[in-house]
C-alpha positions in Angstrom: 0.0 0.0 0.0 1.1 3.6 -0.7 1.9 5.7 2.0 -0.5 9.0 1.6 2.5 10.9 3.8 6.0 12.2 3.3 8.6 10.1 5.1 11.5 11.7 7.4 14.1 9.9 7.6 15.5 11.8 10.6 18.6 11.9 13.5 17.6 13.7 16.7 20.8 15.4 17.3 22.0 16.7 13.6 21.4 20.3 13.2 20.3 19.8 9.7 18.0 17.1 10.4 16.5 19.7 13.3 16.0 22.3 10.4 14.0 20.0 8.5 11.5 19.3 11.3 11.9 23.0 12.3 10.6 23.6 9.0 7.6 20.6 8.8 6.3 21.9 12.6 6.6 25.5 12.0 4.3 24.6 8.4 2.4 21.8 10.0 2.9 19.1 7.9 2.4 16.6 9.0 4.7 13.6 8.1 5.4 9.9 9.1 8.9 10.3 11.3 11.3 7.9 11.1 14.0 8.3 13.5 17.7 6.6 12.8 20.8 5.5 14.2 23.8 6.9 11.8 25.8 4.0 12.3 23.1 2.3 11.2 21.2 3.3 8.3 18.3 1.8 7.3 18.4 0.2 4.1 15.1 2.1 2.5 16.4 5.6 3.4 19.7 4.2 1.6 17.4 2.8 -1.6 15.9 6.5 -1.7 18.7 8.3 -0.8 22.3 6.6 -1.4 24.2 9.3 0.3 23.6 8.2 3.4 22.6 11.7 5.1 19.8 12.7 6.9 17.2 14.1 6.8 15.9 12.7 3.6 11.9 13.4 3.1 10.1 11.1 0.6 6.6 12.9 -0.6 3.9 10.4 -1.1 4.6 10.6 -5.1 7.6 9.0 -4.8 9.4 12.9 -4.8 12.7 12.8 -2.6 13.9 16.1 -1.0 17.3 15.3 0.9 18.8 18.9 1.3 17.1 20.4 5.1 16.7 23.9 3.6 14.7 22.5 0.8 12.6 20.2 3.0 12.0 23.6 4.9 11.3 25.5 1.5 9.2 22.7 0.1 6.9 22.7 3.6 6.7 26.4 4.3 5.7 27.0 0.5 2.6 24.8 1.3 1.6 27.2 4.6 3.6 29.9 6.1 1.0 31.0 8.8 4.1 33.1 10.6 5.5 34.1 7.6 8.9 32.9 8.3 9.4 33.9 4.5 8.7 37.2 4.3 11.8 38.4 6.3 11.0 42.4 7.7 13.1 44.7 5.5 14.6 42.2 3.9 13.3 39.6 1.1 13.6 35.7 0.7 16.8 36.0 -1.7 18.4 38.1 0.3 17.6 36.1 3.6 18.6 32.8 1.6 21.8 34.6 0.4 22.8 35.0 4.7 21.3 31.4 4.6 24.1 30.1 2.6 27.2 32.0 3.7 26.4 30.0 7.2 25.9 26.8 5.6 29.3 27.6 3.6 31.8 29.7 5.2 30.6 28.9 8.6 30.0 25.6 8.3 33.5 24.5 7.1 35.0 26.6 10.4 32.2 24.9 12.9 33.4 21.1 11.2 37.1 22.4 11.7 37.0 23.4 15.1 34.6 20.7 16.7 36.1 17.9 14.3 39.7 18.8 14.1 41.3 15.4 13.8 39.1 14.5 10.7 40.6 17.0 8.9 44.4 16.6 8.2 46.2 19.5 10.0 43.0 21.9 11.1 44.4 23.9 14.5 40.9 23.8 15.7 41.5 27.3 17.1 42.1 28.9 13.8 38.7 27.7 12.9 36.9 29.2 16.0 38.7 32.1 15.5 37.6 32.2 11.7 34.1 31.5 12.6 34.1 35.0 14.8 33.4 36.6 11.7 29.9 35.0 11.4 29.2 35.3 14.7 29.7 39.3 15.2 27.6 39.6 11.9 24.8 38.3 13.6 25.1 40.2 16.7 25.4 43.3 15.0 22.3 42.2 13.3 20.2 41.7 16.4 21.7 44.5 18.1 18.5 46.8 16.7 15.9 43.8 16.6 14.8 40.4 18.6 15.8 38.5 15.4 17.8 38.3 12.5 15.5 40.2 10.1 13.5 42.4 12.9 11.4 41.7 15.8 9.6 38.5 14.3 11.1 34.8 13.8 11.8 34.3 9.8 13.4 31.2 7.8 17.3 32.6 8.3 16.5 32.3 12.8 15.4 28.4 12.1 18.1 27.9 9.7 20.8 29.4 11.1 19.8 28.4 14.8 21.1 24.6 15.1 24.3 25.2 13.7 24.7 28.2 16.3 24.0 25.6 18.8 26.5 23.2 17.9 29.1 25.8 17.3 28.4 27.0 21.1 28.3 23.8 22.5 31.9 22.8 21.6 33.3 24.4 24.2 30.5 26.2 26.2 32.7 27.8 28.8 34.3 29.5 26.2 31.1 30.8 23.8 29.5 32.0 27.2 32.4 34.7 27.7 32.8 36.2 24.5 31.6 39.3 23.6 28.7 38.4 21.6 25.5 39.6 23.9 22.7 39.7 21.8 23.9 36.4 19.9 23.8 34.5 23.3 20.5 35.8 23.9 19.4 34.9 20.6 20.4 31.5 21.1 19.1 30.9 24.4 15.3 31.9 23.8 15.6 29.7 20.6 16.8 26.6 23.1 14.3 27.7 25.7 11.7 28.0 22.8 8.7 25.6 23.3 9.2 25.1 19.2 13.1 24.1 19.7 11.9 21.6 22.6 9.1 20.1 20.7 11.3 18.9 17.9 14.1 17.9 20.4 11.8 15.1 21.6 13.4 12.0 21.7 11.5 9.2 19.6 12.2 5.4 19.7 14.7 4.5 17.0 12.8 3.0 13.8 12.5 -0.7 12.4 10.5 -1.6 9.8 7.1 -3.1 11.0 7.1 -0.5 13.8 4.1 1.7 14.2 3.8 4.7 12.6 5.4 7.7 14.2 3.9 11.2 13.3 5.2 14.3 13.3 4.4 17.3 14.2 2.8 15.3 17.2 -1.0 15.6 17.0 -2.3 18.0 20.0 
């Protein structure tokens, strides 16, 4: 039988499998979740996906989406109902242009410094150091407003968010003494967030012939 709903193929902790479900709650589409083990990948996800990274969304015409921004794209361009893509001042391109210099630039420091023996001579401190840049940009952002693009949540907060999180939580002592205020503050309402803590939830790792999981959770 063919499933009527999108399938997430999904891993708790990886901050670009917490955008995609960021992206399906904040939308409310409703999905069947399938949580997985990364040293242990499933071997449907794998016949849908062979690159082996979550998340990986299957629509119910066979459609796979396995980038996180497009699974957040794809969902929020079905409902939007807090507009999350009509950044104030600003404009999607422009917001997806920020989008990408994290995922990028950012990115390649955040791997560096908290995964410094994978990469053949990274000085883990250069990295963090490097990363700074990114960092100050978005304080000086919400220096004059709550969030990124003014005083309501948009796409760039939810996309941007878990890698801030990661980034902060490879040496904590550390991220909570620097100079980046606003940023901190930032980052802790989004981890305090009722939305952040929702899609946090830990759910029993999947086998096939389990019950089906949905997600968002019905009320």
């Amino acid at each position: 039988m063919t499933n009527q709903l999108p399938v997430l193929y999904s891993f708790r902790r990886c901050p670009y499998a917490m955008r995609a479900r960021l992206g399906l709650q904040g939308s409310n589409q409703k999905c069947e979740l399938r949580e997985i083990i990364l040293r242990d990948k499933p071997a449907p996800m794998l016949a849908a996906s062979p690159k082996g990274t979550v998340p990986v969304l299957i629509l119910s015409d066979g459609t796979v989406i396995e980038e996180s921004l497009d699974i957040m794209l794809w969902a929020l361009k079905l409902d939007d109902p807090e507009g999350w893509l009509e950044p104030e001042g600003s404009n999607l391109d422009e917001m997806l242009t920020l989008i990408t210099r994290c995922e990028n630039d950012f990115k390649c420091h955040l791997d560096r410094y908290k995964y410094a023996p994978r990469y053949e001579n990274a000085n883990p401190l250069e990295h963090r150091n490097e990363a700074e840049s990114f960092l100050q940009e978005l304080d000086q952002r919400l220096n004059t407003s709550q969030y990124l693009y003014g005083d309501k949540i948009s796409l760039a907060d939810m996309a941007i968010a878990p890698f801030i999180r990661q980034f902060a939580n490879v040496d904590r002592a550390w991220f909570e003494q620097t100079p980046y205020l606003k940023l901190k503050v930032w980052l802790n309402n989004f981890l305090e967030s009722q939305t952040f803590k929702n899609i946090l939830y830990k759910y029993p790792i999947w086998k096939e012939g389990d019950p089906i999981i949905y997600f968002p959770n019905p009320a």
